[in-house]
N, CA, C, O and CB atoms as a CASP TS submission, in Angstrom:
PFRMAT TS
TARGET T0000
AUTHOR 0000-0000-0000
METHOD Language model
MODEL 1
PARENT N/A
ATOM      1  N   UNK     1      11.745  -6.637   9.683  1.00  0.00           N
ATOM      2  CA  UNK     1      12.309  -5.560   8.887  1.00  0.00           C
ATOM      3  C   UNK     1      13.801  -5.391   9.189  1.00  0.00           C
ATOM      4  O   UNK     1      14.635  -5.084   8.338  1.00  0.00           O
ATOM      5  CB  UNK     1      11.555  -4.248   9.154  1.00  0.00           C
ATOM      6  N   UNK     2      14.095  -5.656  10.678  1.00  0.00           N
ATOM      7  CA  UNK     2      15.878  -5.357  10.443  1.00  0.00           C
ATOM      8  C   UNK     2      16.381  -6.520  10.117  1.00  0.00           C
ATOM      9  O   UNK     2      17.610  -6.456  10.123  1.00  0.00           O
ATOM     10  CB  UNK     2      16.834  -4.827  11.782  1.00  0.00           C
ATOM     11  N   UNK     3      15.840  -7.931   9.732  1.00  0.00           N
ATOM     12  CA  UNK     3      16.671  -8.819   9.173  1.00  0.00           C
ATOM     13  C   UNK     3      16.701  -8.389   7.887  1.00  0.00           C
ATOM     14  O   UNK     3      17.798  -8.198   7.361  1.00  0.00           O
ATOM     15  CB  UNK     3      16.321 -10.170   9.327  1.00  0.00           C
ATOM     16  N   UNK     4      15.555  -8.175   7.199  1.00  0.00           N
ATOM     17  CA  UNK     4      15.862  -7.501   5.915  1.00  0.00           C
ATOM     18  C   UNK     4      17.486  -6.444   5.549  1.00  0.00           C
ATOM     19  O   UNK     4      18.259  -6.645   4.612  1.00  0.00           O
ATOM     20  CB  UNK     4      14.511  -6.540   5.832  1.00  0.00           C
ATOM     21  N   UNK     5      17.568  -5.704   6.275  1.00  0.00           N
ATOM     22  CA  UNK     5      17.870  -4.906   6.084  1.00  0.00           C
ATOM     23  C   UNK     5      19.638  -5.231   6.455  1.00  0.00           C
ATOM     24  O   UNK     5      20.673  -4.873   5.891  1.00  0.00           O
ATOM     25  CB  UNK     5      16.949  -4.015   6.655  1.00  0.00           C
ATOM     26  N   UNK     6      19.409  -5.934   7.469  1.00  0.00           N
ATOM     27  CA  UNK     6      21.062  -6.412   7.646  1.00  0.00           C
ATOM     28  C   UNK     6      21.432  -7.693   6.941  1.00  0.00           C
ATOM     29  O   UNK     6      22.390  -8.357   7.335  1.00  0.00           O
ATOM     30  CB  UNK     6      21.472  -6.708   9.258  1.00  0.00           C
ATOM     31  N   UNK     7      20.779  -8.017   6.024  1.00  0.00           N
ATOM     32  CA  UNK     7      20.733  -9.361   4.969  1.00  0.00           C
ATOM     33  C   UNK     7      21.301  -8.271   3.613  1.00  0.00           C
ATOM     34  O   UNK     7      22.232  -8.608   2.880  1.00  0.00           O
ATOM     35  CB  UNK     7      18.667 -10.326   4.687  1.00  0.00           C
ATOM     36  N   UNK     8      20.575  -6.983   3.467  1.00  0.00           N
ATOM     37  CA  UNK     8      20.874  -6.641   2.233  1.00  0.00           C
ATOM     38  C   UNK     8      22.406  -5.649   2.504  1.00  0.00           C
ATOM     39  O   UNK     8      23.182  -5.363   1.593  1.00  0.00           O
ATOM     40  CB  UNK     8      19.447  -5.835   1.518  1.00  0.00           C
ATOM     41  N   UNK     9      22.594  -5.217   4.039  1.00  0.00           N
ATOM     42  CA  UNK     9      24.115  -4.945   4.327  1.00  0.00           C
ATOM     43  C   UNK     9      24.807  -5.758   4.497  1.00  0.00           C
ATOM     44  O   UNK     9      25.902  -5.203   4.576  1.00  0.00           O
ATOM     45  CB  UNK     9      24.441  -4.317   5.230  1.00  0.00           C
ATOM     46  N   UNK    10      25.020  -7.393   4.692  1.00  0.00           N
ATOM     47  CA  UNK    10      25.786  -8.272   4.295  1.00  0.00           C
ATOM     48  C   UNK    10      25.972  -8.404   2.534  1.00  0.00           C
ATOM     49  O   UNK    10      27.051  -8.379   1.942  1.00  0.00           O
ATOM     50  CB  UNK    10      25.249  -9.443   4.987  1.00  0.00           C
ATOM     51  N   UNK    11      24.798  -8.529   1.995  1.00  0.00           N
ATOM     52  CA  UNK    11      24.688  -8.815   0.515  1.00  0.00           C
ATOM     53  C   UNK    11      25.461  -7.797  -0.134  1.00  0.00           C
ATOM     54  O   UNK    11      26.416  -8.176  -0.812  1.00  0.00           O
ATOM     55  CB  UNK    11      23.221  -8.819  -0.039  1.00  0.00           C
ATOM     56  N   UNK    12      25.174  -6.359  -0.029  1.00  0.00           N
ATOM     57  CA  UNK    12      26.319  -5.538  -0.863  1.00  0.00           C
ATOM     58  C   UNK    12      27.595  -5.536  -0.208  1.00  0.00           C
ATOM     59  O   UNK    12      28.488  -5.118  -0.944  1.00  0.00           O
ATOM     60  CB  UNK    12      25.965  -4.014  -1.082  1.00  0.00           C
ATOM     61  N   UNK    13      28.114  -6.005   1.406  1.00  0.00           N
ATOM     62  CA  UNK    13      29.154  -5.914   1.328  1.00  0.00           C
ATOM     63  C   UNK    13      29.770  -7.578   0.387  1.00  0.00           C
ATOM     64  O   UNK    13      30.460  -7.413  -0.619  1.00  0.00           O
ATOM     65  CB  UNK    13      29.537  -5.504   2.835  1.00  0.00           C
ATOM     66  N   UNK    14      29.651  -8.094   0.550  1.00  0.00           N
ATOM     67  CA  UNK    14      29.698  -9.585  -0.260  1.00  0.00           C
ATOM     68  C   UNK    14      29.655  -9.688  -1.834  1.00  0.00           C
ATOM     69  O   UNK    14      30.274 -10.570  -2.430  1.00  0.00           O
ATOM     70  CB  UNK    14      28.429 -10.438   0.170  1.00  0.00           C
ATOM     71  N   UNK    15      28.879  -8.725  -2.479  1.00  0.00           N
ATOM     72  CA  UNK    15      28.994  -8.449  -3.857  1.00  0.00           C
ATOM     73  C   UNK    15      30.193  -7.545  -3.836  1.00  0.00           C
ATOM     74  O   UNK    15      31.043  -7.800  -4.689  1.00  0.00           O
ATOM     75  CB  UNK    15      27.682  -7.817  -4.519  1.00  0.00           C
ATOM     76  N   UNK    16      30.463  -6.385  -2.904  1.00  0.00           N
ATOM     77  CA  UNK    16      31.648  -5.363  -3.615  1.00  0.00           C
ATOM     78  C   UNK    16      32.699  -6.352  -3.165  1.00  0.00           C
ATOM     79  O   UNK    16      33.309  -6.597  -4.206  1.00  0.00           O
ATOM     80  CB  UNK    16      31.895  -3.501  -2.952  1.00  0.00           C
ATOM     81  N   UNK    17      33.320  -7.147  -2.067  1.00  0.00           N
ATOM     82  CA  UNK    17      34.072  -7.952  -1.903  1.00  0.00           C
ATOM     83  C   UNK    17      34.425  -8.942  -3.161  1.00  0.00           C
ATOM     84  O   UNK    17      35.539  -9.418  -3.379  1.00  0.00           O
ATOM     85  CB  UNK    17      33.623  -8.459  -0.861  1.00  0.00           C
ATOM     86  N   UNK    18      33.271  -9.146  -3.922  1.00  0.00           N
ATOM     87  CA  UNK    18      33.531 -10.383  -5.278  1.00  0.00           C
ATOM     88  C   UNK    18      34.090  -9.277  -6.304  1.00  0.00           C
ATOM     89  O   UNK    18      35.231  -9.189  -6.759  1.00  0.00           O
ATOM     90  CB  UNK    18      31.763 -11.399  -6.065  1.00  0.00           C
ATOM     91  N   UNK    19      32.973  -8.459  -6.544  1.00  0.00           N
ATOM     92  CA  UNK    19      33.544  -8.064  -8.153  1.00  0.00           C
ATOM     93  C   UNK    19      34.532  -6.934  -7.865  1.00  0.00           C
ATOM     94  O   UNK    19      34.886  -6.297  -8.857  1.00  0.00           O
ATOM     95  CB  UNK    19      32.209  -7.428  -9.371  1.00  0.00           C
ATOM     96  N   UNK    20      35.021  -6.585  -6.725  1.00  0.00           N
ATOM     97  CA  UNK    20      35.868  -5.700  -7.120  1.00  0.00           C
ATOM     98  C   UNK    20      37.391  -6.267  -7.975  1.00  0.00           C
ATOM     99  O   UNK    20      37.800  -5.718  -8.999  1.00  0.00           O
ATOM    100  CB  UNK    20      36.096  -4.963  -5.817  1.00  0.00           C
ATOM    101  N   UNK    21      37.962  -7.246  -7.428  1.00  0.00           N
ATOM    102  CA  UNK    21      39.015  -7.771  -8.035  1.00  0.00           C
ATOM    103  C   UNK    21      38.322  -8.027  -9.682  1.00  0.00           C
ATOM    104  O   UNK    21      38.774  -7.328 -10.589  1.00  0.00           O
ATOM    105  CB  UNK    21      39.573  -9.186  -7.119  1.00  0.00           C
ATOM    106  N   UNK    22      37.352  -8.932  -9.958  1.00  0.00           N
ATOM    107  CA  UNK    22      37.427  -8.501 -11.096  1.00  0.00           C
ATOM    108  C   UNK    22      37.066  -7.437 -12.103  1.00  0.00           C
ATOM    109  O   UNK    22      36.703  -7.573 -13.272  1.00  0.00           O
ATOM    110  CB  UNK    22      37.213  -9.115 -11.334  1.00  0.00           C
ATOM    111  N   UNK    23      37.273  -6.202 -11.287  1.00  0.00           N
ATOM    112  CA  UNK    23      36.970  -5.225 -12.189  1.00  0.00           C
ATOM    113  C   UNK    23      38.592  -4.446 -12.249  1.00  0.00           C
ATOM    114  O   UNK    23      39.009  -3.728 -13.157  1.00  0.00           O
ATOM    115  CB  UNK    23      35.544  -4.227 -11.607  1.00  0.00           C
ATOM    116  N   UNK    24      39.192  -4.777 -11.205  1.00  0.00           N
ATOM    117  CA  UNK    24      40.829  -4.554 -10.962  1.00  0.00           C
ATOM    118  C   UNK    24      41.011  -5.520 -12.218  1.00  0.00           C
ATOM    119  O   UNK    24      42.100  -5.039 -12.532  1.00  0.00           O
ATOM    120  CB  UNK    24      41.688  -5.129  -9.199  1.00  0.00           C
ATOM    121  N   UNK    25      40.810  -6.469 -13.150  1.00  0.00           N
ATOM    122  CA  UNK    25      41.515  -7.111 -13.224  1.00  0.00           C
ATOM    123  C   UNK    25      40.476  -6.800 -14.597  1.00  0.00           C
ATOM    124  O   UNK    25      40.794  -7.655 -15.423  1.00  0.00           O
ATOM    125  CB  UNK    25      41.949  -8.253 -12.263  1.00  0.00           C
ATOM    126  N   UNK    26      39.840  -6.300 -14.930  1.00  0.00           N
ATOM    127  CA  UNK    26      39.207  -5.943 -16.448  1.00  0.00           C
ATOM    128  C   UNK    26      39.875  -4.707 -16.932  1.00  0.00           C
ATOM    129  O   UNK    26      40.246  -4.480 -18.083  1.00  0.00           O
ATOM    130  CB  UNK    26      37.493  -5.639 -16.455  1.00  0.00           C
ATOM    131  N   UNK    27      39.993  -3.813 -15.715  1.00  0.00           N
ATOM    132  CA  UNK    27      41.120  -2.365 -16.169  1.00  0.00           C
ATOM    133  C   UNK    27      42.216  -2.778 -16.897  1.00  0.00           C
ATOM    134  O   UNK    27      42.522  -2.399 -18.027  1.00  0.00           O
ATOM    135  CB  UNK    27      41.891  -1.505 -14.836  1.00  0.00           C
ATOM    136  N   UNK    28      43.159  -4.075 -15.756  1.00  0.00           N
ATOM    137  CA  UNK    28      44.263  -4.204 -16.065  1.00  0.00           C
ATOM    138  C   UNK    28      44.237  -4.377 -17.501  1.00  0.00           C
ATOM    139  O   UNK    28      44.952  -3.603 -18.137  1.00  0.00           O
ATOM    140  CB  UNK    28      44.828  -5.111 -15.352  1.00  0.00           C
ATOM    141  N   UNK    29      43.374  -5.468 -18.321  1.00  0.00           N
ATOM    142  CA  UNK    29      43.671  -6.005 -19.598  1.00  0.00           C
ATOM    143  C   UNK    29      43.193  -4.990 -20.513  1.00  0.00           C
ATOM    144  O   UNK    29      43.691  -4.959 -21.639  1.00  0.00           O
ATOM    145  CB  UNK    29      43.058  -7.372 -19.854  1.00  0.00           C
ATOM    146  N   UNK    30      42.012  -3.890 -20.088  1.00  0.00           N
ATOM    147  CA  UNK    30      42.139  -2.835 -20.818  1.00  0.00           C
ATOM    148  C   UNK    30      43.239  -1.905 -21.375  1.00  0.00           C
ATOM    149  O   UNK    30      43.629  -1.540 -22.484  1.00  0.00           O
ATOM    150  CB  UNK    30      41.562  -2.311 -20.324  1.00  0.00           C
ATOM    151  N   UNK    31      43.603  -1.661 -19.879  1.00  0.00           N
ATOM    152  CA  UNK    31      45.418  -1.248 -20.490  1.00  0.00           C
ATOM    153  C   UNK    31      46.523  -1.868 -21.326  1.00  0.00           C
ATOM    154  O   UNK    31      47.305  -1.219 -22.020  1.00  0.00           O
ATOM    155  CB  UNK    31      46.273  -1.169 -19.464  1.00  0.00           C
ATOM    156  N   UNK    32      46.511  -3.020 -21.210  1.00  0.00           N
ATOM    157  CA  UNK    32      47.371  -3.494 -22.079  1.00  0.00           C
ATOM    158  C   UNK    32      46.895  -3.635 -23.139  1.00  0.00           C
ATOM    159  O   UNK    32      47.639  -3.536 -24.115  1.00  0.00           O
ATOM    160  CB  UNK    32      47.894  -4.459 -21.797  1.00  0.00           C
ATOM    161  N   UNK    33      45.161  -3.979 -23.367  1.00  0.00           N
ATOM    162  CA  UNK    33      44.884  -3.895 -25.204  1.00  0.00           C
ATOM    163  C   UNK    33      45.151  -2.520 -25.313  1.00  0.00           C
ATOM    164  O   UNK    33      45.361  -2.219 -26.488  1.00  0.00           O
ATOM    165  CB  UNK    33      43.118  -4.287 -25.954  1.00  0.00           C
ATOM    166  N   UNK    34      45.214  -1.686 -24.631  1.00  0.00           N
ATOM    167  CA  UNK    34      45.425   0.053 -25.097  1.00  0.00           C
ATOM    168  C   UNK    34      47.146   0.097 -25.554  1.00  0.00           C
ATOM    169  O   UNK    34      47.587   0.963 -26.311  1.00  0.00           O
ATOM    170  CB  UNK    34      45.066   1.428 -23.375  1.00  0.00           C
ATOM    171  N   UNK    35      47.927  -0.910 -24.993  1.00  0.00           N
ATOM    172  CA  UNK    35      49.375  -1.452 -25.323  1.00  0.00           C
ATOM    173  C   UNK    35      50.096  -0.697 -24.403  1.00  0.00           C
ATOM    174  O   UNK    35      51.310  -0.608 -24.584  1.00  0.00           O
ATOM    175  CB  UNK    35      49.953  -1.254 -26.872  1.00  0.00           C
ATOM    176  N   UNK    36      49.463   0.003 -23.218  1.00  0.00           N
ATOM    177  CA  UNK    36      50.200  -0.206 -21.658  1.00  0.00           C
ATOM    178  C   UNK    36      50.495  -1.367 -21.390  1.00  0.00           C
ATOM    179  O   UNK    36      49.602  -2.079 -20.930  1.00  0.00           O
ATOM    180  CB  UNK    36      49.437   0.150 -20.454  1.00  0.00           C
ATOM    181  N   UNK    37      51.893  -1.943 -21.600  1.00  0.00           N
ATOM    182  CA  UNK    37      52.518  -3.272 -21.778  1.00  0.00           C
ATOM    183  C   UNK    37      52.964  -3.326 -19.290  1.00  0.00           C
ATOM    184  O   UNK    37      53.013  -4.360 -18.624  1.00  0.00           O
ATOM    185  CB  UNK    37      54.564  -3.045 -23.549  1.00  0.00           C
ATOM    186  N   UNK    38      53.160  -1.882 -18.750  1.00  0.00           N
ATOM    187  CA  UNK    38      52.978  -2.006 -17.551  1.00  0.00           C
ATOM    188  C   UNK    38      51.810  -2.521 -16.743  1.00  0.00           C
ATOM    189  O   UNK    38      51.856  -2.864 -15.562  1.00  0.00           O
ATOM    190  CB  UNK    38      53.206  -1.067 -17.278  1.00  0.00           C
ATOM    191  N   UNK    39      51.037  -2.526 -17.327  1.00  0.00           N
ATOM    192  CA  UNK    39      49.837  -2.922 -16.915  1.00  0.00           C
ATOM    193  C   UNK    39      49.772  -3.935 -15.587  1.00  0.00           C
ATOM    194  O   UNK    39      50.509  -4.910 -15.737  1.00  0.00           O
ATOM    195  CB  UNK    39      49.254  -3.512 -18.093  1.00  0.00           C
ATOM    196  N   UNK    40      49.384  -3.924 -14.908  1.00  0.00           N
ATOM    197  CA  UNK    40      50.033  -4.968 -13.318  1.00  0.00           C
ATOM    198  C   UNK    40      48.237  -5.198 -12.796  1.00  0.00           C
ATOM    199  O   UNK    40      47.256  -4.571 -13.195  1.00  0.00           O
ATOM    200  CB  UNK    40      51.477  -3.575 -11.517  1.00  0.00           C
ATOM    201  N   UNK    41      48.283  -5.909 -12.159  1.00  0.00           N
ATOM    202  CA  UNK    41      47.036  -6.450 -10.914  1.00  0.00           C
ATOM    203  C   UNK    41      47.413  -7.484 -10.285  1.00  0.00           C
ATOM    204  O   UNK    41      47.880  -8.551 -10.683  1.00  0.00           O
ATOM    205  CB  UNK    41      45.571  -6.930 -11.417  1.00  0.00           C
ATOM    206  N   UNK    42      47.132  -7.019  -9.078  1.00  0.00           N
ATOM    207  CA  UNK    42      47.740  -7.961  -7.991  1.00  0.00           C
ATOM    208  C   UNK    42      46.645  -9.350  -7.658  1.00  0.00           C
ATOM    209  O   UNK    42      45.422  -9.346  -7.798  1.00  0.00           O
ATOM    210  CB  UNK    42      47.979  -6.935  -6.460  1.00  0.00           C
ATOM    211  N   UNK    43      47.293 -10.202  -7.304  1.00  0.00           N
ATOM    212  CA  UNK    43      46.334 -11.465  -7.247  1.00  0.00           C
ATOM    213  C   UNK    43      46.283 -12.398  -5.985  1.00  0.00           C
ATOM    214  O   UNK    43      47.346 -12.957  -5.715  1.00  0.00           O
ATOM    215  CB  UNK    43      46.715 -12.383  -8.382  1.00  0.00           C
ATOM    216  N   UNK    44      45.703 -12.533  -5.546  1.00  0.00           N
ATOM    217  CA  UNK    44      45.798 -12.903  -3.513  1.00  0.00           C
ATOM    218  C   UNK    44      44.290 -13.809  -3.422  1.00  0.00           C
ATOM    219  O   UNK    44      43.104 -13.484  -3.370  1.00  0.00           O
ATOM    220  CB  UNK    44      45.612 -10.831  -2.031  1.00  0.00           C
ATOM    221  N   UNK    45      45.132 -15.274  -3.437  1.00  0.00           N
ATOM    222  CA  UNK    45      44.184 -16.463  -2.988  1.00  0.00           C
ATOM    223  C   UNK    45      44.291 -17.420  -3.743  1.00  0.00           C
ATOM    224  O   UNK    45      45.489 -17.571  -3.982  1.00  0.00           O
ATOM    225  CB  UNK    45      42.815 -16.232  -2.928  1.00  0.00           C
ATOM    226  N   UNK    46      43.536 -18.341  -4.381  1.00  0.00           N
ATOM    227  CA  UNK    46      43.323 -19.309  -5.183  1.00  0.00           C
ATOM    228  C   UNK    46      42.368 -19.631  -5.265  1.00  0.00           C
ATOM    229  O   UNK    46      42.202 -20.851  -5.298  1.00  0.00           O
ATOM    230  CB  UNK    46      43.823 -20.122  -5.096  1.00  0.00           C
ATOM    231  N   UNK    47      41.095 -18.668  -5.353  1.00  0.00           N
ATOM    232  CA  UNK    47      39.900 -18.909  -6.261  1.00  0.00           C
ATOM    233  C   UNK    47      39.914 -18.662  -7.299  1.00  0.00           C
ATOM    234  O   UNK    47      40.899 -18.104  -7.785  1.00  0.00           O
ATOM    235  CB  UNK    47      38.937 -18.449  -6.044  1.00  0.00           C
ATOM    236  N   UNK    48      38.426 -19.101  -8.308  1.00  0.00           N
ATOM    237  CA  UNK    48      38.795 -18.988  -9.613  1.00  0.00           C
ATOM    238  C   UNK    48      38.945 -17.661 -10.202  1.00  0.00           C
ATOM    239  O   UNK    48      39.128 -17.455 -11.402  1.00  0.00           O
ATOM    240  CB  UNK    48      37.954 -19.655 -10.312  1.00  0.00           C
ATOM    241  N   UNK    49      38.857 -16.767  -9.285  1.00  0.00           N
ATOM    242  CA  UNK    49      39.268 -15.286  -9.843  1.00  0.00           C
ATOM    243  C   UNK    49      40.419 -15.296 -10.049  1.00  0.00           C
ATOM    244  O   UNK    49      40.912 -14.906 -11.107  1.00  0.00           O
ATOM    245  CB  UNK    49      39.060 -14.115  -9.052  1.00  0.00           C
ATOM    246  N   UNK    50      41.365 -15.951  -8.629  1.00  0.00           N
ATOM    247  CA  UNK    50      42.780 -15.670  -8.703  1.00  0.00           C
ATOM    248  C   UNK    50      43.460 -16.628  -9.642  1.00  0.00           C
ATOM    249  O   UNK    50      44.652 -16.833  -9.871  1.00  0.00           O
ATOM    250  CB  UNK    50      43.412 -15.737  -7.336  1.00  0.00           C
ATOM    251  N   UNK    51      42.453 -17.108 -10.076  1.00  0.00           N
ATOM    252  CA  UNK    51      43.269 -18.693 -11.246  1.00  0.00           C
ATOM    253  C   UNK    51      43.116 -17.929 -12.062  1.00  0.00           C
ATOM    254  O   UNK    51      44.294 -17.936 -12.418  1.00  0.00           O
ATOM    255  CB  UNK    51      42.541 -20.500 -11.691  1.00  0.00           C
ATOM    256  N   UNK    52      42.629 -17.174 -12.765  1.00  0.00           N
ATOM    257  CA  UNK    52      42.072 -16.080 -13.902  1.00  0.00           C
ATOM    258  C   UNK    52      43.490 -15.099 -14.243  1.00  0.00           C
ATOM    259  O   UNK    52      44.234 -14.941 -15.211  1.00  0.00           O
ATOM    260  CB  UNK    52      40.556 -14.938 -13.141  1.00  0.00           C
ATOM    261  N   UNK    53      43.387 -14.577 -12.908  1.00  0.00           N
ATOM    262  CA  UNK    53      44.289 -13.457 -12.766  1.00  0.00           C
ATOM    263  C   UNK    53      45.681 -13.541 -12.715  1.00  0.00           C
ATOM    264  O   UNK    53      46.442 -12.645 -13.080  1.00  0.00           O
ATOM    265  CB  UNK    53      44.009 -12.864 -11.761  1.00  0.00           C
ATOM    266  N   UNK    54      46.109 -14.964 -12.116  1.00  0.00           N
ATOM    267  CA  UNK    54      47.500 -15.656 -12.478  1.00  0.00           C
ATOM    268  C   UNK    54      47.964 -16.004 -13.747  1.00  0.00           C
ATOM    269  O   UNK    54      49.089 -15.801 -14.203  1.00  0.00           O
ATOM    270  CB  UNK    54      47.601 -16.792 -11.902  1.00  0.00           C
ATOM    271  N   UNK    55      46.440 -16.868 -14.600  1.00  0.00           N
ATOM    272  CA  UNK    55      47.046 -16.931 -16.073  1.00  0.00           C
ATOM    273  C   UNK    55      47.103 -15.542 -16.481  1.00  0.00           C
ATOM    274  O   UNK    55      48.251 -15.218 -16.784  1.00  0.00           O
ATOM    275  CB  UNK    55      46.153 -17.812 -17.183  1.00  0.00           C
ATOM    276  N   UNK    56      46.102 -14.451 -16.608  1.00  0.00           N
ATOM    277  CA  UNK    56      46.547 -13.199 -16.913  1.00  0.00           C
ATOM    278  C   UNK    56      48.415 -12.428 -17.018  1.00  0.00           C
ATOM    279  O   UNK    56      48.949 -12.040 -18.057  1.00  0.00           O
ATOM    280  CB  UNK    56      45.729 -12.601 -15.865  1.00  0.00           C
ATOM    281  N   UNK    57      49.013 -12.414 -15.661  1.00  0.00           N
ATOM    282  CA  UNK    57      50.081 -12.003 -15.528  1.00  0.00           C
ATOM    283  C   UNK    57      50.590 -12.861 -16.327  1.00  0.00           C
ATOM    284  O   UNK    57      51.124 -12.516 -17.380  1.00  0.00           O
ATOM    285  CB  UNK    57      50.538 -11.841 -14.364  1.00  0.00           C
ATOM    286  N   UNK    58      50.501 -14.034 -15.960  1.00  0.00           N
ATOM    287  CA  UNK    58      51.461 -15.178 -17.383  1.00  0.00           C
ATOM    288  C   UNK    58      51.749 -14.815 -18.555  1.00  0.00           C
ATOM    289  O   UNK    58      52.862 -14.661 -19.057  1.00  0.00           O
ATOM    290  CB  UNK    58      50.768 -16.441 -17.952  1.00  0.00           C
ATOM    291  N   UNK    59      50.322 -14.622 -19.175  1.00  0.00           N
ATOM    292  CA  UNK    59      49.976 -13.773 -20.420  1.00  0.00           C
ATOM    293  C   UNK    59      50.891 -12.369 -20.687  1.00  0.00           C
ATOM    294  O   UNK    59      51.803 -12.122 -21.476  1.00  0.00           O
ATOM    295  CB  UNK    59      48.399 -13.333 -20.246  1.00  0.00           C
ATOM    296  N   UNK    60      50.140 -11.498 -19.554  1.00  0.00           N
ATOM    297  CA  UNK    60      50.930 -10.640 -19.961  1.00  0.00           C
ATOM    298  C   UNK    60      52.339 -10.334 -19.954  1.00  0.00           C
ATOM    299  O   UNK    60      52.916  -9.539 -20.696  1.00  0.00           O
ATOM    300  CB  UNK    60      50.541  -9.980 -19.632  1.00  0.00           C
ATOM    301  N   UNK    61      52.811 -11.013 -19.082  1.00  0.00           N
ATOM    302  CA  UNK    61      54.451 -11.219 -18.625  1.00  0.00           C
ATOM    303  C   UNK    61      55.172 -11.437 -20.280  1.00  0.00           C
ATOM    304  O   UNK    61      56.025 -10.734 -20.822  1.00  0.00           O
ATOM    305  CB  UNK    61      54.735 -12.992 -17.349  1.00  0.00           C
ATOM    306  N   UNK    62      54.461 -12.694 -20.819  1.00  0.00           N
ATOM    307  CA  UNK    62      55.181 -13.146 -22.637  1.00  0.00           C
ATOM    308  C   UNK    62      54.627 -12.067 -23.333  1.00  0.00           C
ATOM    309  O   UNK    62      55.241 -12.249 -24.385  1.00  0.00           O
ATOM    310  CB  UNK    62      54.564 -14.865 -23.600  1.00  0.00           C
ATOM    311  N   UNK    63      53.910 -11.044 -23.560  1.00  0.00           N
ATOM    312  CA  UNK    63      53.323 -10.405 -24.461  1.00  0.00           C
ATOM    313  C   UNK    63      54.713  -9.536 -23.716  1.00  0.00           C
ATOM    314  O   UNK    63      55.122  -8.935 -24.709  1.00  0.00           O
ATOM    315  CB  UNK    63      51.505 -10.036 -24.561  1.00  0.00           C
ATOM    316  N   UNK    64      55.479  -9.206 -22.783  1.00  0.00           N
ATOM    317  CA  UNK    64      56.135  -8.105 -22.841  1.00  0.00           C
ATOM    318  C   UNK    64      57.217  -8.764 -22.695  1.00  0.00           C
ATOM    319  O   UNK    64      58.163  -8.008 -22.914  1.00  0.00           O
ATOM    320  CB  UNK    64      55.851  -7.030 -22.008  1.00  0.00           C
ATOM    321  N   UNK    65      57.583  -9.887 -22.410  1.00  0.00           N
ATOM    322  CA  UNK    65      58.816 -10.422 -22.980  1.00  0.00           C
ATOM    323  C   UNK    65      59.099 -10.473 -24.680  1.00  0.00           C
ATOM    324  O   UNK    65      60.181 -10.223 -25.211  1.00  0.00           O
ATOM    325  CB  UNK    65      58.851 -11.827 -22.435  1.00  0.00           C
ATOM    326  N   UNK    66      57.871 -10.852 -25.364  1.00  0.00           N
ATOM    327  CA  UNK    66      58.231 -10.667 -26.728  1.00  0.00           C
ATOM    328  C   UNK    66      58.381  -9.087 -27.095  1.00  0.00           C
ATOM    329  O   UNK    66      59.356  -8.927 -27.828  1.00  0.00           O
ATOM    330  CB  UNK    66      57.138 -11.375 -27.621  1.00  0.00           C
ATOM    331  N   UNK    67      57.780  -8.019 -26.834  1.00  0.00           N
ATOM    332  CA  UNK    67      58.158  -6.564 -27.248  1.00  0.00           C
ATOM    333  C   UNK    67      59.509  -6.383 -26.648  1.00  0.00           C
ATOM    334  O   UNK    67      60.110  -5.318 -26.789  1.00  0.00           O
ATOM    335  CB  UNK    67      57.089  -5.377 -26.701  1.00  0.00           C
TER
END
């Protein structure tokens, strides 16, 4: 029973560790379709989240160079 139990306190810390960046990073593009052209999220590593989140700023960087 306490492996259980310290398997499922590794497991949620390990899930909030994954999806939190991408939920930082679903706000961000919410804001800017809302046309908060400030819209920012920070991006730290080079997994495929942070490959995501780099083309993102790219993106959004020309969407506010063209306005």
């Amino acid at each position: 029973m306490g492996a259980s139990i310290l398997f499922s306190i590794v497991f949620i810390y390990f899930m909030i560790r994954f999806t939190k960046p991408l939920q930082q990073l679903v706000r961000s593009m919410n804001k800017l379709g809302d046309g908060d052209l400030q819209a920012y999220v920070e991006v730290n590593g080079d997994d495929e989240i942070a490959i995501v989140g780099k083309h993102y700023i790219s993106n959004a960087n020309a969407i506010t160079a063209v306005n």
